[in-house]
C-alpha positions as CSV (number, residue, x, y, z in Angstrom):
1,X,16.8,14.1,19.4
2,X,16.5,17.6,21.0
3,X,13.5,18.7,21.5
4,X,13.9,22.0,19.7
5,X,15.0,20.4,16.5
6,X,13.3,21.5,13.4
7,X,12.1,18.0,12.0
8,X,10.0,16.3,9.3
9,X,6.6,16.1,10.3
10,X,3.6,13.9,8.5
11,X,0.3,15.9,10.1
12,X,-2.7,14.4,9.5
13,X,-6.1,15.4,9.7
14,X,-9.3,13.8,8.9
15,X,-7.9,11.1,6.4
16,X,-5.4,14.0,4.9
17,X,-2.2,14.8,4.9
18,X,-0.7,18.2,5.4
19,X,2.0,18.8,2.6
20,X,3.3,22.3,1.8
21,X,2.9,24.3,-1.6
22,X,0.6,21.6,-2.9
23,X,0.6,23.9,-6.6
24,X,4.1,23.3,-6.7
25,X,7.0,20.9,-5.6
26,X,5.4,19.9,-2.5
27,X,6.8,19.1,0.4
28,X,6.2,17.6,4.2
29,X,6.1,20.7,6.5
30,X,9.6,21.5,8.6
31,X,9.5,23.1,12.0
32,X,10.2,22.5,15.8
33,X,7.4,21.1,17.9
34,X,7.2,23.4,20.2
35,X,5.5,25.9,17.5
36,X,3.1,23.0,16.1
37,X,-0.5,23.2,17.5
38,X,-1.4,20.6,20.1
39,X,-0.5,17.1,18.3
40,X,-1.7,12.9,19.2
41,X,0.0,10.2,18.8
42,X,3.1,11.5,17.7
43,X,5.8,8.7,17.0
44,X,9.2,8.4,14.7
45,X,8.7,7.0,11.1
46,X,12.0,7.8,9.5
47,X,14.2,10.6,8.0
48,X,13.4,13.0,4.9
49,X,15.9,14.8,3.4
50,X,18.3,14.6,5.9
51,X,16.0,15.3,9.1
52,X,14.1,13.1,11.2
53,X,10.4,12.7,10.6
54,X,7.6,12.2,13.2
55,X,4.0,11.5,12.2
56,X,1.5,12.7,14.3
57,X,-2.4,13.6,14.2
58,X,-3.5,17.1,13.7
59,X,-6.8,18.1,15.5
60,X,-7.0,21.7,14.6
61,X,-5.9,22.7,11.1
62,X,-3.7,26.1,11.2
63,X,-5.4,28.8,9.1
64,X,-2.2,28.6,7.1
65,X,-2.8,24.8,6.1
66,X,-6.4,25.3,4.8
67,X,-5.4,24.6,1.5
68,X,-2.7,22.2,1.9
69,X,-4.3,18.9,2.5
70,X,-4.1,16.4,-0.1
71,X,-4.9,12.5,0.3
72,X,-2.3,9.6,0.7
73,X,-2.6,8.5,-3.3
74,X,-2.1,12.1,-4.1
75,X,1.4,12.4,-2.4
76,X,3.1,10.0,-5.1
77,X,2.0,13.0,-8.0
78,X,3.4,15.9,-6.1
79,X,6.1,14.2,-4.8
80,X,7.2,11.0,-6.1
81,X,7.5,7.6,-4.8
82,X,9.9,8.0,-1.9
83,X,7.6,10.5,-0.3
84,X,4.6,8.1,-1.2
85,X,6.4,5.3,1.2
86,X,7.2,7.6,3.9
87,X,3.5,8.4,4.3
88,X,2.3,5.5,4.0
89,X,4.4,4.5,7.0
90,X,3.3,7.0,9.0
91,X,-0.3,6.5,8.0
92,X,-0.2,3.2,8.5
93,X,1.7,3.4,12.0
94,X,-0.7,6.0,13.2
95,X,-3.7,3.8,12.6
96,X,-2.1,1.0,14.3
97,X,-1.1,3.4,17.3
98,X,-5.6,3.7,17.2
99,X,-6.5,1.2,16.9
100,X,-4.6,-0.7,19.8
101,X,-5.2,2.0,22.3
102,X,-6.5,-1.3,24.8
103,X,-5.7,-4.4,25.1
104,X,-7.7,-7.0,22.5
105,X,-7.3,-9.7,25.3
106,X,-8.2,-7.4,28.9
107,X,-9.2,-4.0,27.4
108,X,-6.9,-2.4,29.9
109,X,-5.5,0.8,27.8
110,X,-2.0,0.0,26.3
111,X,1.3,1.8,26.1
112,X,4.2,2.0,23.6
113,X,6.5,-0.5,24.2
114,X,10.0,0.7,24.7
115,X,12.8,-0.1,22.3
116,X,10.4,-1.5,19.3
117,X,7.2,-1.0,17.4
118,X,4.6,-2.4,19.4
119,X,1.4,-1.2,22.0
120,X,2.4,-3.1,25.4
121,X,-0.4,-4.0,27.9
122,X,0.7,-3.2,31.6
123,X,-2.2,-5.5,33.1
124,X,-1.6,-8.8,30.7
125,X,1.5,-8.5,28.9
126,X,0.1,-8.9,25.8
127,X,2.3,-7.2,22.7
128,X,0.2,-5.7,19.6
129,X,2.6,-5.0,16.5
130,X,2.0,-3.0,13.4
131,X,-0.3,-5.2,11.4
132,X,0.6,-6.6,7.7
133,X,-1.7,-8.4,5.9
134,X,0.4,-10.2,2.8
135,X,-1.1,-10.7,-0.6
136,X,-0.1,-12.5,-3.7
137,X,-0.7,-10.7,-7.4
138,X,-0.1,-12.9,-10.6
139,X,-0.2,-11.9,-13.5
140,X,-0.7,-15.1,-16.2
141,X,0.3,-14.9,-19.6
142,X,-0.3,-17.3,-22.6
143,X,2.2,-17.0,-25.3
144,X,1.9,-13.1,-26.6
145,X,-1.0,-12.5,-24.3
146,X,-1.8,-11.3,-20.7
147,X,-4.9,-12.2,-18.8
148,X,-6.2,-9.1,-17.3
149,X,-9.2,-8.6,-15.1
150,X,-11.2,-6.2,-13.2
151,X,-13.0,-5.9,-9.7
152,X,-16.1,-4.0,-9.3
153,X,-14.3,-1.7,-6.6
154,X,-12.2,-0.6,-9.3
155,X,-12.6,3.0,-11.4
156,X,-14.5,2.0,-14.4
157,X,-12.2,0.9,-17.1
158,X,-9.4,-0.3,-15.1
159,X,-8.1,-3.7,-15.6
160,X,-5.3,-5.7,-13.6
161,X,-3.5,-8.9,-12.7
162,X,-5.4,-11.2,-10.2
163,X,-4.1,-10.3,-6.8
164,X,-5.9,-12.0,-3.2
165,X,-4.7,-12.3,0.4
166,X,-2.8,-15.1,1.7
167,X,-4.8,-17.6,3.9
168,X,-3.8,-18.9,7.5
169,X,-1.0,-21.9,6.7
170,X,-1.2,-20.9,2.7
171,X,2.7,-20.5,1.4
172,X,2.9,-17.5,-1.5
173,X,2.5,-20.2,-4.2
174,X,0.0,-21.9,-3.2
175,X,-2.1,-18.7,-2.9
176,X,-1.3,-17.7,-6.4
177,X,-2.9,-21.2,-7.8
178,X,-5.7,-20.9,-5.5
179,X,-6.7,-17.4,-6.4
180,X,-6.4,-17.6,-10.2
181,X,-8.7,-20.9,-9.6
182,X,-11.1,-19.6,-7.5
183,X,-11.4,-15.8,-9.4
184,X,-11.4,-17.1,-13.2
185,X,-11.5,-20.7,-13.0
186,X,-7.4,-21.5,-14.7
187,X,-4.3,-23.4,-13.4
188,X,-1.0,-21.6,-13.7
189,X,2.5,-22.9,-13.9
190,X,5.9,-21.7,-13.7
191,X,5.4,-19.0,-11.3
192,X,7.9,-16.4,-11.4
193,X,8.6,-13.8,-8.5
194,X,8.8,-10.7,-9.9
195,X,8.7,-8.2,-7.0
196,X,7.0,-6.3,-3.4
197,X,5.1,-3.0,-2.1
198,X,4.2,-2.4,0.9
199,X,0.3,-0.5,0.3
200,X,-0.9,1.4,2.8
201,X,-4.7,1.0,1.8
202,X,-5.0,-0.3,4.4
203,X,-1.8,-2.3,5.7
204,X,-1.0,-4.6,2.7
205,X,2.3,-6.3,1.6
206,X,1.7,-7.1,-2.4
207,X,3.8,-10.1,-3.4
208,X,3.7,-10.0,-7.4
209,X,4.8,-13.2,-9.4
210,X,4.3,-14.0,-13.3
211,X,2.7,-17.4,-14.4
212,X,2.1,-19.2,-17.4
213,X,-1.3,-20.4,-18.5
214,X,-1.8,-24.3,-17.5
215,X,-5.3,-24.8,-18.4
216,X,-8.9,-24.4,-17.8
217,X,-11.4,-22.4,-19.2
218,X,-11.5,-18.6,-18.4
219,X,-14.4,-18.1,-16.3
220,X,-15.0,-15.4,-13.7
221,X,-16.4,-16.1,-10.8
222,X,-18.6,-13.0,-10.8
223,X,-18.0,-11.5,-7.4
224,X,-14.8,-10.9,-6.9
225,X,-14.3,-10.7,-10.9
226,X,-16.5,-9.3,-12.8
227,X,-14.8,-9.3,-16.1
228,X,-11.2,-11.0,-17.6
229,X,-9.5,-11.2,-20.7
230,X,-6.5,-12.0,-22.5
231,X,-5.2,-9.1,-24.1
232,X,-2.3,-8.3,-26.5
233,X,0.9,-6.5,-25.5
234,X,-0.6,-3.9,-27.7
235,X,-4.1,-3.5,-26.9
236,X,-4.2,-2.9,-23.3
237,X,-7.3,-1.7,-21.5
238,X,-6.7,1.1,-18.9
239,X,-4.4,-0.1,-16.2
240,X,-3.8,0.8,-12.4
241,X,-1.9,3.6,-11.3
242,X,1.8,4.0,-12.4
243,X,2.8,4.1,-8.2
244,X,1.2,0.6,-8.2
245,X,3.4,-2.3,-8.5
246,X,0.1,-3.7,-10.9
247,X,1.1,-1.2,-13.2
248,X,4.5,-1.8,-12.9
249,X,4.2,-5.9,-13.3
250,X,2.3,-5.2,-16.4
251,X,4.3,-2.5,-17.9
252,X,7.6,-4.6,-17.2
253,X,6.1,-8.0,-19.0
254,X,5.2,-5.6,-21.8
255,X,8.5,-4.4,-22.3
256,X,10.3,-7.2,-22.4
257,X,8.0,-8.8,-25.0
258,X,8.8,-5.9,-27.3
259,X,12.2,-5.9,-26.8
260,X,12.3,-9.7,-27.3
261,X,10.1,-9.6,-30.4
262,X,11.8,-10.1,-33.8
């Protein structure tokens, strides 16, 4: 790519992104680099519209962008879902770029690797690649009803499927039965894929699934779960945000219950 080509560019700048006429459509700012302020860590992340895109850290905010920086959650509002996955990308690409500056097994300071996505060390070898931590979300139903839950690190009011990273040597299923045993004290059956997202808060890959109540006695655990319930397709508590694919597992299980329902 030349290097006077306008481009797509993901700035951010303390924890915010820079996206043009907030107020409005919004949009991820457009120009050649050569007339951007002094930029870090600049790397490719994709296209956007037809032009490339580079993310890149911003150190000093152009008087122009005072009032244009929104956070990563607010980018799916302004701009929808495709521009939500872009930047969380580039988010999560520039925190790995960071946070492997050296070497985890010499410390010697690391360079990109040519050719793929990964933080070379030129003293060991050694090869650091964009983390991805994968977790498992289930959402267990019981004839007409859905068990919902809640975390104490969510907004108040919110409820959700049961979601928990996957262990070292755990397969996808057998996470799903461990977490819904250790968070609310059930046994599931019949567990259903139902779909992926990568979240970028921080690095996470949510695996969701549907399962059918197998037993037990709805207990939870009090830490990670602080309150569950079953809950009718038609009395639902306040649920996660419609970019989440939480909302989306729910909303989709609802649906097809009232379009199944005589």
């Amino acid at each position: 790519m030349p290097e006077e080509a306008t481009v797509c560019w993901l700035l951010r700048h303390q924890n915010a992104l820079v996206v043009v006429d907030p107020t409005g459509a919004g949009d991820f700012p457009r120009h050649r680099r050569e007339d951007l302020p002094t930029l870090r860590n600049v790397l490719p992340v994709g296209e956007w519209r037809g032009l490339a895109c580079l993310a890149a850290e911003l150190d000093e905010l152009p008087a122009q962008w005072v009032n244009c920086l929104v956070p990563l959650r607010q980018v799916f509002t302004l701009m929808g879902m495709d521009a939500f996955m872009l930047a969380g990308r580039g988010v999560q690409l520039l925190d790995w770029q960071h946070n492997h500056r050296f070497c985890g097994a010499c410390a010697t300071p690391t360079e990109r690797n040519v050719g793929e996505l990964a933080m070379r060390c030129p003293a060991c070898g050694l090869l650091a690649y964009p983390r991805l931590s994968p977790a498992v979300m289930v959402l267990v139903t019981r004839g007409d009803e859905l068990l919902l839950a809640r975390s104490p690190r969510f907004p108040p009011g919110v409820f959700s499927a049961l979601a928990g990273f996957v262990e070292p040597g755990e397969t996808l299923e057998q996470c799903a039965a461990r977490e819904v045993r250790e968070e609310v004290g059930l046994e599931i059956a019949n567990l259903r894929y139902f779909g992926s997202q990568p979240w970028p808060f921080p690095n996470s890959l949510m695996v969701a699934f549907i399962a059918d109540y197998a037993g037990g006695e709805l207990k939870p655990d009090g830490v990670e779960i602080e309150m569950a319930a079953w809950f009718a397709a038609d009395e639902l508590p306040t649920l996660p945000v419609p970019m989440s694919i939480a909302h989306r597992l729910i909303a989709d299980w609802v649906e097809r219950r009232r379009i199944n329902s005589p």
